[in-house]
C-alpha positions in Angstrom: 180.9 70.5 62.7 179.7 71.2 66.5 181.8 72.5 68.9 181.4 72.4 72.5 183.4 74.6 75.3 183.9 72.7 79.0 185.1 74.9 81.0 185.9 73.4 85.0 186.1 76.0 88.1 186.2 74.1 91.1 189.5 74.1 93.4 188.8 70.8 94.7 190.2 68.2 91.7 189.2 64.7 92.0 186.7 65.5 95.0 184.9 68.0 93.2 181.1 67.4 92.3 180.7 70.7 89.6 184.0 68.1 87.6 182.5 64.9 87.8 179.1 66.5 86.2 180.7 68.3 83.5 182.5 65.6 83.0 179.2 63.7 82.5 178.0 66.4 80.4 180.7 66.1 77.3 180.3 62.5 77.6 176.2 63.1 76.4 177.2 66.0 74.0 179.9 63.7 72.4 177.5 60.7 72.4 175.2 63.4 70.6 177.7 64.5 68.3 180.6 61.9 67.2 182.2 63.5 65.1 182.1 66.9 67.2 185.5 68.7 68.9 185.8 70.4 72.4 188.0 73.0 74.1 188.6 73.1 77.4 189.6 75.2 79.8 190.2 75.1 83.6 190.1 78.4 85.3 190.4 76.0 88.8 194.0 75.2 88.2 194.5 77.5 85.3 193.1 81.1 86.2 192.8 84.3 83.8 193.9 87.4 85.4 191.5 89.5 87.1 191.1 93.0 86.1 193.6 95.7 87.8 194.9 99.2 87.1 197.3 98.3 84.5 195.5 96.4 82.0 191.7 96.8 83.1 190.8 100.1 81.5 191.4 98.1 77.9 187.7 98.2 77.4 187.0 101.8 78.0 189.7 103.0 75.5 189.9 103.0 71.6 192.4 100.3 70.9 195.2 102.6 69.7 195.5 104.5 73.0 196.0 100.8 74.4 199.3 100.7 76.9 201.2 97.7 76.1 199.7 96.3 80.0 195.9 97.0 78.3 196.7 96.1 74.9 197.6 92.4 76.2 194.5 92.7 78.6 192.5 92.9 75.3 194.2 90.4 73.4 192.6 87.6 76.3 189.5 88.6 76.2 189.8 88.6 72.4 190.6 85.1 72.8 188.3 84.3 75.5 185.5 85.7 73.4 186.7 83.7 70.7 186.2 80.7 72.7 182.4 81.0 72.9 182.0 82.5 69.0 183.2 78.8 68.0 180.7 77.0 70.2 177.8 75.4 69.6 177.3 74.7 72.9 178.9 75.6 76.2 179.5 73.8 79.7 180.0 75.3 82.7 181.0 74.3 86.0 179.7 76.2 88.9 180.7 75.7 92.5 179.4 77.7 95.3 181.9 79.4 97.3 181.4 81.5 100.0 177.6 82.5 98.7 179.1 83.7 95.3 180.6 82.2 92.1 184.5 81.8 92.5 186.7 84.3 91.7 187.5 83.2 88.6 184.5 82.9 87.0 183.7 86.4 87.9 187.2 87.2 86.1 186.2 85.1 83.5 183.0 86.8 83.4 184.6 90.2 83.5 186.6 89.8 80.6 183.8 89.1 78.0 182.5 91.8 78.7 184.2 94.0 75.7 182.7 96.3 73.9 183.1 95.4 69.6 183.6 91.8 70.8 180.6 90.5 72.8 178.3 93.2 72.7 177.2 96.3 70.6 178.1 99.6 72.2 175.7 101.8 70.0 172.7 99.1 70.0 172.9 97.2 73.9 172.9 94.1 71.5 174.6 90.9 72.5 176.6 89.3 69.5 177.3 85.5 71.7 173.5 85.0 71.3 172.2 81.4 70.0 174.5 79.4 72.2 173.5 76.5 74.3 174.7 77.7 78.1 174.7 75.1 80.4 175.8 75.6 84.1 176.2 72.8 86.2 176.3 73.7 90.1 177.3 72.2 92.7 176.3 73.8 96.1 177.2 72.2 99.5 174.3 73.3 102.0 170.8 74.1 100.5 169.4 77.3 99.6 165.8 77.0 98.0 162.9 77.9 100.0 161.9 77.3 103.5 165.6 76.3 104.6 167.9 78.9 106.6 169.8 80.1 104.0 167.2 80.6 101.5 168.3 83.6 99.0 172.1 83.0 100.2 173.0 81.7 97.0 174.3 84.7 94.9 175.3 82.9 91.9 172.8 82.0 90.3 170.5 85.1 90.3 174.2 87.0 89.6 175.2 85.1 86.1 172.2 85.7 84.0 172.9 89.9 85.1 176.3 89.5 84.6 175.9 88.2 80.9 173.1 89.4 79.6 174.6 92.4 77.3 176.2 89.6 76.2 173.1 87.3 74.4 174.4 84.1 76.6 171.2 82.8 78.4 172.5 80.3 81.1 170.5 77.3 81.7 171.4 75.8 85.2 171.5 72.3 86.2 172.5 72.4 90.5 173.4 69.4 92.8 172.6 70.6 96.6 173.4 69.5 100.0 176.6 67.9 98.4 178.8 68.5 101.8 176.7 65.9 103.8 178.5 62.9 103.2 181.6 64.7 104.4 180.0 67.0 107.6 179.3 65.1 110.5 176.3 67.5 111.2 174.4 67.2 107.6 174.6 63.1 107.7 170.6 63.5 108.1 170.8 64.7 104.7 172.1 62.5 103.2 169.7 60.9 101.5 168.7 64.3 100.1 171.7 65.0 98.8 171.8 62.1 96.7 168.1 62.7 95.3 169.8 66.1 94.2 172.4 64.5 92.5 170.3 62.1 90.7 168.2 64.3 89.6 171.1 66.6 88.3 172.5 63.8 86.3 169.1 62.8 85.1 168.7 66.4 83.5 172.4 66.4 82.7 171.4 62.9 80.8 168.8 64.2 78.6 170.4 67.4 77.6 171.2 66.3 74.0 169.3 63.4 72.3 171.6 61.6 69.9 171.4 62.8 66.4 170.0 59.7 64.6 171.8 57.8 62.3 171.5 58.0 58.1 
């Protein structure tokens, strides 16, 4: 049976564009897949710890010398880890923040990276390849080439590094300009904004054909 992970970042509930598109993007994959099951998880309202001083070093020590602080450090990655073995596919919500991903991707991030559970120490191999990796973005000025801020945005170059010991291969998917209906000073670009979300949800739209019926 397929199984699909949605996983939501954004801090911004109801007004956020990075939701409404991942919210789009089960609604294809279940179209696809009917009889298919999702787990979700919203590191936006619900975030996983970052790494500190107690728990952090969980990944550089066999598991017996684990303090009780790293021992539950490993258990969530273990589980966060787990999350992705049982998908088919994954969906990810990106927002831009500050130039960079949100913290708690990056803590997201920085748990699967464990040694035995996502990748092989003694071969560099990634054990979460063949899944589907989809990141949605949503990013409220623009950044491709010729404006300003061209090269600003650290995200996307950043996740593909971040993940590769891993196998995941993300596939991005990015509405721009998406703070000019709300700033005064961007209404010119309007229109442009809107031509980036359209075409965001029309890739979004044909990510997954429906599987054809018997």
């Amino acid at each position: 049976m397929a199984h699909l992970l949605h996983i939501d970042s954004s801090i911004k509930g109801g007004q956020s564009v990075s939701r409404k598109l991942t919210a789009r993007a089960v609604a294809v994959w279940r179209a696809a897949h009917p009889d298919g099951t999702v787990t979700y998880r919203d590191l936006g309202r619900n975030p996983i710890p970052h790494l500190d001083d107690n728990g952090g070093m969980a990944r550089q020590l066999p598991v017996e010398q684990h303090t009780p602080e790293q021992a539950a450090s490993w258990r969530l990655s273990e589980q966060l880890i787990g999350e992705i073995r049982e998908a088919d596919a994954i969906v990810l919500g990106l927002p831009l923040y500050n130039y960079g991903a949100p913290s708690s991707v990056k803590a997201w991030v920085d748990h699967l990276l464990a040694p035995g559970l996502s990748y092989d120490p003694s071969t560099g191999t990634g054990l979460l390849e063949g899944r589907d990796l989809i990141v949605l973005g949503s990013r409220g000025g623009g950044y491709g080439p010729g404006t300003p801020r061209h090269g600003w945005d650290h995200v996307t170059p950043w996740l593909p590094h971040a993940l590769e010991a891993t196998g995941l291969e993300p596939r991005f998917i990015t509405a721009e300009l998406t703070l000019a209906p709300v700033v005064p000073a961007m209404a010119e670009l309007i229109p442009l904004a809107e031509k980036s979300l359209l075409q965001a949800e029309q890739e979004i739209d044909g990510l997954w054909a429906p599987v054809p019926v018997a």
